[in-house]
N, C-alpha and C positions, 0 to 999 in steps of 0.2 A: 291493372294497367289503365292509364287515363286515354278518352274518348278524344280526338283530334277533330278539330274541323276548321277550314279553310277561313281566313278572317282577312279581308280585305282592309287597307289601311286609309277606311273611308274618311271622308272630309265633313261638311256641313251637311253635307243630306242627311245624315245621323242626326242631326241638333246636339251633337255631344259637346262636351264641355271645354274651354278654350284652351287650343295646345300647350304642350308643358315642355322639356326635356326629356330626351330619352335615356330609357334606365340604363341604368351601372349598375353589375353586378352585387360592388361589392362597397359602393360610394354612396352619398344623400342626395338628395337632391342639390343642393347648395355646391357640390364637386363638379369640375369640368368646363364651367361657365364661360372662362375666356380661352383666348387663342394656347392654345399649347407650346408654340414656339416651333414646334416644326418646319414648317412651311406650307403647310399644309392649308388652302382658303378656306379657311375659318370664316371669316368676315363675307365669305361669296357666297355665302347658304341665307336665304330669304324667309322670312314667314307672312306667309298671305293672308288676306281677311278678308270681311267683308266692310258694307259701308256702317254695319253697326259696331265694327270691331271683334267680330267673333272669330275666330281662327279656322282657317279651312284648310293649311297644309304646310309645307314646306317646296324650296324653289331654289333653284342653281342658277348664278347671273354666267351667261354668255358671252356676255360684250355686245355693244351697239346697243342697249338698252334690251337685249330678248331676256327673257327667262325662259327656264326649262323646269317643268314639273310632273308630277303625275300626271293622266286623263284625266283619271275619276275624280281628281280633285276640284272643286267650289262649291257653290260660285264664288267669286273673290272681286274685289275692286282697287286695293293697296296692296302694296306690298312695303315691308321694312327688312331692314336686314341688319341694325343696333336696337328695336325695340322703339327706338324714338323719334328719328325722320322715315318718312314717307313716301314712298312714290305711286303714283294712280296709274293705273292698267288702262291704255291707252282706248278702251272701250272696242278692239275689234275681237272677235272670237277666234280663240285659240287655233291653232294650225294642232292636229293630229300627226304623227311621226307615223305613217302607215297605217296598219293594225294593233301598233305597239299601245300599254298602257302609259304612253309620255304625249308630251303636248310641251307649245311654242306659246311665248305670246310676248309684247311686248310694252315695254312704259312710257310714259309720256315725253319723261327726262332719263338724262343719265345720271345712274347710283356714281359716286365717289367709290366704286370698291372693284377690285382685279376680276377680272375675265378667267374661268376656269380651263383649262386643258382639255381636251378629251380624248381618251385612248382609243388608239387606233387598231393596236395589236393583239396579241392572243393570251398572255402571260402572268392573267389576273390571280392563278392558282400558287402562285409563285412565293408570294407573299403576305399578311395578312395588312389590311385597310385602317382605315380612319374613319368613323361614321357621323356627320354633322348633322343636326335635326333639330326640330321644335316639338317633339312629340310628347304625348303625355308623359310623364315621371311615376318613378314608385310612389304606391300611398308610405306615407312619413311613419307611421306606425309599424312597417316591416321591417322586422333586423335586418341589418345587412350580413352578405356573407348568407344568408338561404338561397336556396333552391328554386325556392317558388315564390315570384315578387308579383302581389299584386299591382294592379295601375292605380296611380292616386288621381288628385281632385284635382281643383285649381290654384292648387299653393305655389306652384313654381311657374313662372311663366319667363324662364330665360332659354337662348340656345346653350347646346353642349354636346361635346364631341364624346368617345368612347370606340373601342377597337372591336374590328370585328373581321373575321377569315373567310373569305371565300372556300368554299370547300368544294364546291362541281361547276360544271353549267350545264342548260339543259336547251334546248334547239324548241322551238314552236311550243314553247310552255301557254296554255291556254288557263285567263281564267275567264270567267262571263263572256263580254263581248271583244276581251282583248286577246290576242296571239302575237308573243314575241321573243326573244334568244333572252336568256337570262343567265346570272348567277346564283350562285344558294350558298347561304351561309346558316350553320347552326349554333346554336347556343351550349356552351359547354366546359363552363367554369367548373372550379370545387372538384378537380380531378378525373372529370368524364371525358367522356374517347367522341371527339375529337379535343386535344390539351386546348384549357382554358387561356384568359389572358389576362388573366389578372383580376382586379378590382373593379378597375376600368373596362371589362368587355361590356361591349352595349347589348343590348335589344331595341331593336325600332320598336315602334308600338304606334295605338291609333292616333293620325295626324301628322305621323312621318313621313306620310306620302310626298315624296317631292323631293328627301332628303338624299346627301350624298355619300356615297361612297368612295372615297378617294384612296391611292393606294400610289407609294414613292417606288417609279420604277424606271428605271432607265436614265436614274439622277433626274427625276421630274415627279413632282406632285399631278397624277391624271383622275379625270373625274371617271370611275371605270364602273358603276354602280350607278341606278336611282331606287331607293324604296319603294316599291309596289307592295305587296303582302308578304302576310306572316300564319302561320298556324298559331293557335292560338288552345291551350288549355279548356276543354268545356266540362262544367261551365264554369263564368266567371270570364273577366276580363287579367289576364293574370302572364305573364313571361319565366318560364320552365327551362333551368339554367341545367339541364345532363339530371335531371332525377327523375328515376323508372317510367321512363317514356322510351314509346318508341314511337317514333315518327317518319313517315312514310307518305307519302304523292303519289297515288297508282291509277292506272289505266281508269277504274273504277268512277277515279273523280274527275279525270280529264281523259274523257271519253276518245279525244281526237290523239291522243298520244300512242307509241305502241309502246314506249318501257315506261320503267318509275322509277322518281325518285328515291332512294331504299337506304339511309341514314342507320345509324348507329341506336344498340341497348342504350338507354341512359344518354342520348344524347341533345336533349332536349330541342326547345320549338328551333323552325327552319324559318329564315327571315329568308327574303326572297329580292334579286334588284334588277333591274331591266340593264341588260350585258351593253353598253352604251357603246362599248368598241363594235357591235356588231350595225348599228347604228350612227355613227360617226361620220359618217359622208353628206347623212340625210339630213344629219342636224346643222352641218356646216353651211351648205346650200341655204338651207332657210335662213342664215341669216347675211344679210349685205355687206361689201364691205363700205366701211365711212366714205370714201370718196364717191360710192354709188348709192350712199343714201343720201350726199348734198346734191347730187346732181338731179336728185326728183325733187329737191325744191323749187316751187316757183317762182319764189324771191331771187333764186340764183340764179334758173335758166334767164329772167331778164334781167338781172346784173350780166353776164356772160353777154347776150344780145349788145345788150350797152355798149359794152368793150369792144365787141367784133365792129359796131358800126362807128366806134371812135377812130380805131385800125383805119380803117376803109378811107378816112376824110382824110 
């Protein structure tokens, strides 16, 4: 039986190597790359960096210019969300979402690309997801179709989507300094309990912190996931697709909890995402609506001024 340990799906404070796509079970790296046609906001999943270009995460646009990403993710100064234009992170520090591991923050300009949804309701178990990310890719060397997919280098540097099932949630899931409502999803292609999804199931992996989880419910594409952590094979940097694992979250490692997470024989690593519907009020709040961000212009309130005192004459 292999030795489990808790892998946070850190950013640049690693110095690791710049984000890739996240694996497919059962696909190359080269699979997945553009929008799938669903309807699903492809195009509204971001990848952060820094000012030398090195890769710190993944990010969901909000609308009004905010993004949403991991905490634990940067530092970062750009954001792209085609690889090739740009937008600069308006240089104020990120707003925290409570306790949770997510965070706010906002750009300079407004992205050309759709504003994501966010669910509000209970019914994430219902159905299985869409996962978009920038994170690292399998090394290119691994057959497709195993088990056990190492992470590769920096050959692949595009986004890409792949499916993935909610399978519980869990209430004041702690890890380090963060406490927040989650969901959990495990990995479990190639005939393992929980039924796999094909070719295409994803694994997040390191740098997908930030990415989405989207899931078609209620005739609407919602954003009902963020990538936080994942267990992780030790050692080695590696995604454990339902082979002779058992994986398990107990009291032991999250001291502040009273049950555990308690997964399946053979059901390999547990990707982990912050339950955004539980969340969903707090994230709306922060951000304004357009008619209340022109009115904290300067240029406007004395245009308005103007007007009132043309009225008057």
């Amino acid at each position: 039986m292999k030795n489990y340990s808790l892998g946070i799906l850190f950013g640049l404070t690693l110095g690791m190597i710049p984000a890739h796509a996240i694996i497919l079970f059962g696909l190359d790296n080269s699979a997945n790359q553009t929008d799938p046609g669903t309807g699903v906001p492809f195009e509204s999943v971001a990848r952060l960096s820094n000012g030398s270009g090195t890769y710190g995460g993944s990010g969901i646009y909000l609308g009004n210019g905010y993004i949403l990403t991991a905490h634990h993710v940067g530092p970062f100064s750009s954001v792209t969300f085609d690889g090739i234009t740009s937008y600069s992170h308006d240089g104020v520090a990120p707003t925290q979402i409570g306790t949770t591991d997510m965070k706010i923050f906002r750009l300079t300009s407004m992205p050309s690309v759709a504003a994501v949804q966010l669910y509000t309701g209970s019914s994430e178990l219902s159905g299985s997801g869409t996962l978009v990310g920038w994170g690292v890719g399998r090394d290119p060397a691994t057959p497709l179709d195993t088990a056990v997919v190492p992470w590769g280098d920096n050959s692949t540097s595009e986004k890409r989507w792949g499916l993935n099932t909610p399978m519980g949630v869990y209430d004041d899931f702690r890890t380090g300094i963060h406490t927040f409502d989650i969901l959990y999803s495990t990995l479990g292609a190639s005939g393992a309990v929980p039924p796999g999804l094909g070719d295409s199931e994803a694994a997040a992996t390191l740098l997908d912190s930030g990415a989405g989880l989207f899931q078609f419910l209620d005739s609407t594409w919602y954003l009902t996931g963020l990538a936080t952590t994942l267990t992780i094979s030790s050692p080695g940097l590696t995604s454990t697709f339902g082979k002779d694992v058992t994986a398990v979250l107990t009291p032991a490692v999250f001291p502040d909890t009273d049950t555990e997470i308690a997964l399946f024989e053979d059901a390999g690593d547990i990707n982990i995402f912050a339950r955004v519907g539980s969340y969903s009020g707090d994230i709306n709040a922060m951000i304004p609506e357009p008619s209340a961000m022109l009115l904290t212009s300067p240029a406007l309130l004395l245009l308005l001024r103007r007007r009132r005192c043309r009225t008057r004459h």
